[in-house]
C-alpha positions in Angstrom: 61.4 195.3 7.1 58.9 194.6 10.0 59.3 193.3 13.2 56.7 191.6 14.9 57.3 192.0 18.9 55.8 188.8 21.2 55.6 191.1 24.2 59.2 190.9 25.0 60.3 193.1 28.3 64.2 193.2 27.8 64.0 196.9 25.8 64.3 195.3 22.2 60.7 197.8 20.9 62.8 201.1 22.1 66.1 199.6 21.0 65.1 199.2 17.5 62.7 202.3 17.4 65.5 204.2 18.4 69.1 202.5 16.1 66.6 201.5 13.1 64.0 204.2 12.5 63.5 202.8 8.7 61.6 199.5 10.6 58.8 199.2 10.9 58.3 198.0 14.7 54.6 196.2 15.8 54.6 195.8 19.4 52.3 193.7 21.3 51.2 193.7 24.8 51.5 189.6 24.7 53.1 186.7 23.1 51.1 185.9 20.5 52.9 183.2 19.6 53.3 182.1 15.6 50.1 184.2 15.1 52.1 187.1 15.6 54.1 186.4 12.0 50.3 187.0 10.4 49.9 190.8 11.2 53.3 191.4 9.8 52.4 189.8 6.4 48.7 192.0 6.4 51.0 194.8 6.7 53.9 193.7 4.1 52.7 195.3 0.8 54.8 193.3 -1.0 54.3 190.2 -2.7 56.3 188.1 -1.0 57.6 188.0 2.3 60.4 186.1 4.0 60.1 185.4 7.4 63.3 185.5 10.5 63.2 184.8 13.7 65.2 186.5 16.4 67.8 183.9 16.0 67.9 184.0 12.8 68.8 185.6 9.5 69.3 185.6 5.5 72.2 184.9 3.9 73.2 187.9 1.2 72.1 187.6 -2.3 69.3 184.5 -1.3 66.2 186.9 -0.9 66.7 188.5 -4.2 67.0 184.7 -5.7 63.5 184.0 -4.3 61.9 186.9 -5.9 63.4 185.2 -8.6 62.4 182.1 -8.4 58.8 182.6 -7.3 58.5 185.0 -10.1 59.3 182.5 -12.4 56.8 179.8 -11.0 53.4 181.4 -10.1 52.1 178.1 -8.6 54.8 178.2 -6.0 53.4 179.5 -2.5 56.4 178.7 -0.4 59.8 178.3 -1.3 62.1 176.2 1.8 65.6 177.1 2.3 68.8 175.9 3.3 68.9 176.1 6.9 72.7 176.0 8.4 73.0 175.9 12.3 74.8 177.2 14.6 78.7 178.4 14.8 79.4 175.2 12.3 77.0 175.8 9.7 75.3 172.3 9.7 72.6 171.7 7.5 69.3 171.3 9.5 68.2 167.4 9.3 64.7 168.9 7.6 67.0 169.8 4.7 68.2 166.2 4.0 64.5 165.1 4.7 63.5 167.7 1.9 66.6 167.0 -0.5 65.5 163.2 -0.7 62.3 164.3 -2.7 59.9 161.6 -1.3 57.4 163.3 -3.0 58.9 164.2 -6.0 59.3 167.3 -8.1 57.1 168.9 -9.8 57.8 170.3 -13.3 56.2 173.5 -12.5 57.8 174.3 -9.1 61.7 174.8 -8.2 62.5 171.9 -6.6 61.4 168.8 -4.8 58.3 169.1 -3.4 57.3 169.3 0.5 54.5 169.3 2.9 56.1 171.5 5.5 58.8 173.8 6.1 60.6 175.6 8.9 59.2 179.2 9.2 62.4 181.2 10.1 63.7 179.9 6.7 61.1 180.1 4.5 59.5 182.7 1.9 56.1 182.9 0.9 53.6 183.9 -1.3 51.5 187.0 0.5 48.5 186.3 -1.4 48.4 182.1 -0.6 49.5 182.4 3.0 47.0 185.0 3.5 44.4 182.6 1.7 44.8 179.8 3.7 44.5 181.8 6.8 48.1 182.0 8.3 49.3 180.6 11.6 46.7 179.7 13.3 46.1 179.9 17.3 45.2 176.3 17.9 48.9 175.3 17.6 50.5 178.7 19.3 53.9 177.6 18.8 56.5 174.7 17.3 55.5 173.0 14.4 52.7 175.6 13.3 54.1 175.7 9.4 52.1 171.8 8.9 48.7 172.9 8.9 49.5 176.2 6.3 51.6 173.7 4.1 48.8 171.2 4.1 45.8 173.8 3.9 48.0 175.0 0.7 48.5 172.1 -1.0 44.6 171.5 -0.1 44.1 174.6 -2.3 46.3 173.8 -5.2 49.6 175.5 -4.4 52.8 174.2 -4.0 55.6 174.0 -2.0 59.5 173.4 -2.8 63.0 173.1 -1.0 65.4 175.6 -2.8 68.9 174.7 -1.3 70.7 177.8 -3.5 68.4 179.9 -0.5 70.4 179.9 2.9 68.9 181.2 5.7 71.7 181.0 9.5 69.9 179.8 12.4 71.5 180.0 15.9 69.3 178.8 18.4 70.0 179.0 22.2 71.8 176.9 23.8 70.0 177.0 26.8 66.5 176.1 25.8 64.0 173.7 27.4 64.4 170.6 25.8 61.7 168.5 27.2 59.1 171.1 27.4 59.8 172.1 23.9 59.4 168.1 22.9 56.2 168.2 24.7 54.9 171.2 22.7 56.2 169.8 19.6 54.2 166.6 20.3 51.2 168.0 21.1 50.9 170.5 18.3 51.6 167.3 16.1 48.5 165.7 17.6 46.4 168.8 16.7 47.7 169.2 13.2 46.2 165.4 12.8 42.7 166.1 14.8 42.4 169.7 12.2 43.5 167.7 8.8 43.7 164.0 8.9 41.2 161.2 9.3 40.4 159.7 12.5 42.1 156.1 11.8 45.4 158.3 11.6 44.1 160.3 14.4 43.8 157.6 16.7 47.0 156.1 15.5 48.9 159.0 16.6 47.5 159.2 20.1 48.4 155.7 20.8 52.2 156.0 19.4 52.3 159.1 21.8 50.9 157.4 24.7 53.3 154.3 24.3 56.7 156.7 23.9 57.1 157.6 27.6 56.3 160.1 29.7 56.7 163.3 26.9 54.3 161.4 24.9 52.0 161.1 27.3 52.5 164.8 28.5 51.9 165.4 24.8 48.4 163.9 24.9 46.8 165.4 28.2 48.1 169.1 26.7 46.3 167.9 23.2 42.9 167.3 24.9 43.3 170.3 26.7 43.0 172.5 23.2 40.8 170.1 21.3 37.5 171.7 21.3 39.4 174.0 19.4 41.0 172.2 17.1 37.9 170.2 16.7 36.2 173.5 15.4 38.8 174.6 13.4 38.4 170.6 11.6 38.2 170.2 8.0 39.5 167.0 6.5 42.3 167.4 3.6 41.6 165.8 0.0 42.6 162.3 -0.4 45.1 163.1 -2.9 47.2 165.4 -0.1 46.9 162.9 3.0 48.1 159.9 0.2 51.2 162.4 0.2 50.9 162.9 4.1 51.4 159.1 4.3 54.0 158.6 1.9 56.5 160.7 4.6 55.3 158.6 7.2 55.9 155.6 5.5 58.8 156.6 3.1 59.4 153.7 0.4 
């Protein structure tokens, strides 16, 4: 186990270092942000490595299933799980959106495809995440897993919801709902300026504009970090945005 540490101050570096000698603790002077998850993957030696958040955690018996599974379907580079929430355990809506299959299922991967996937439940393939470059520092934070999931299908992996994998997620209660829609907005925006055409590009900022003030929030952050994502730019094949489309415009 390692545990990546986003420059928190509240004592959890000595807390651990001291009650759980056998991790492996990586503190960092700053919040790094999604980035952060990268350095503990360079380090894993293992093939595959699950990721957890500090809200979150596995369910017994579903990490030894993914070896499993991702043993038994090398093309695989991420395998999605079951996300259950909070005290009630309900399913995450992204699990319904990935248990309808829009995209279908491949024979060689473990179930219905996807082209995204929420990090804290989620176990990849060391060698494709790695490939593809990890998290990246354009997007920081919320909604960084599109970009890997398209930059992997780019490169000929693939990517499946496997609902027999559970992962618990308790989130607080006490988060900041508008700023976090705001992030989420804008980081969808940049996704679309890195990896999809500029028709769909310039449909996006105008849907964002027209949904109220988040939206338009959203947009003014977005041009803030586009020289970035303008460098970091490379358009996916037409095969992968045809999917991209397809859960925009589900039949």
């Amino acid at each position: 186990m390692i545990l990546v540490d986003n420059g928190s101050t509240d004592g959890t570096v000595a807390s651990v270092r001291e009650t759980q000698p056998d991790v492996m603790v990586v503190s960092l002077p700053v919040n790094r942000g999604a980035p952060a998850r990268n350095i503990g993957v360079r380090l894993a030696g293992s093939p595959y490595v699950a990721f957890a958040d500090d809200d979150s955690w596995w369910e017994a018996g579903s990490l030894a299933r993914a070896v499993e599974v991702l043993d038994a379907h090398p093309r695989a580079a991420v395998v999605a799980a079951r996300v259950r929430v909070g005290t009630a355990q309900v399913d995450d809506p992204i699990c319904a959106a990935m248990a309808a299959a829009p995209l279908g299922r491949a024979a060689d991967l473990p179930g219905p495809s996807v082209l995204g996937f929420l990090a804290c439940g989620a176990v990849v393939r060391r060698s494709a995440f790695l490939e593809v470059g990890g998290f990246d520092d354009v997007v920081f934070f919320g909604g960084e897993e599109e970009r890997v999931a398209l930059d992997l299908a780019s490169a000929g992996w693939g990517l499946a919801y496997v609902p027999e994998l559970v992962v618990h997620h308790h989130p607080s209660a006490s988060r900041d709902s508008r700023g976090r829609a705001v992030q989420d907005e804008r980081n969808r925006l940049l996704v679309t300026v890195m990896r999809r055409p500029w028709g769909v590009v310039a449909r996006e900022v105008v849907r964002a504009l027209r949904s109220g003030p988040a939206g338009r929030a959203a947009v003014r952050a977005a041009v803030r970090r586009s020289p970035r994502a303008l460098r970091a730019r490379r358009r996916v094949p037409a095969w992968v945005e045809a999917a991209r489309r397809a859960l925009d415009c589900p039949a």
